[in-house]
Structures are given as C-alpha cells and as structure tokens.
N, C-alpha and C positions, 0 to 999 in steps of 0.2 A: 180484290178490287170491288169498291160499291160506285153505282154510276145512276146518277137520280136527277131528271128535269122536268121540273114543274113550268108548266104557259098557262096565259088567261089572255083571253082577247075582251072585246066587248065590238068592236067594229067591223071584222074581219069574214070573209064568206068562209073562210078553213082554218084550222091550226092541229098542225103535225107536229111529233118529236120523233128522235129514232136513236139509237143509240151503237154504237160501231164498235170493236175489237177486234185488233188483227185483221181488220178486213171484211168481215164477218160481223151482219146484222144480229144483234140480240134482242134488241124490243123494238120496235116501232108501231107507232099509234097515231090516227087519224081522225079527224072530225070537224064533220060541216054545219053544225049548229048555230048559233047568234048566241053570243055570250058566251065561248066555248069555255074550256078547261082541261087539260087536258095531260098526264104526267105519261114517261118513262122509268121506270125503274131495274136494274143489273144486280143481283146481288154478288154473280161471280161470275168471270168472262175469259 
C-alpha cells in the first residue's frame, strides 16, 4: 500500500496532513508558516 497527500495554503495560520492504518498513525506533518506546503507520504502500512 502507497498513501501520498500533498496541501498548499496561501491564506491559512496551519496546515497539517497525517496519515492512519489500522489505527495506527504513520506520518503526520505540521506547519505554521504563510504560504505553507506541506506533504505526507506511506510507502507501506
């Protein structure tokens, strides 16, 4: 299983992604920048 989520803000105080299996966090990423950007990627879960 591959699990990949790309965000982009341009207005926003945060943007987070996180990524779950089985219950069970595998990536999760955070950040409070202006203009943020921000991916998740799993390559196996």
């Amino acid at each position: 299983m591959t699990g990949n989520i790309l965000a982009q803000t341009r207005n926003a105080d945060g943007l987070g992604c996180r990524i779950t299996a089985n219950d069970e966090k595998k990536d999760e990423r955070y950040t409070n920048e202006v203009s943020a950007y921000v991916y998740c990627f799993v390559k196996s879960a």
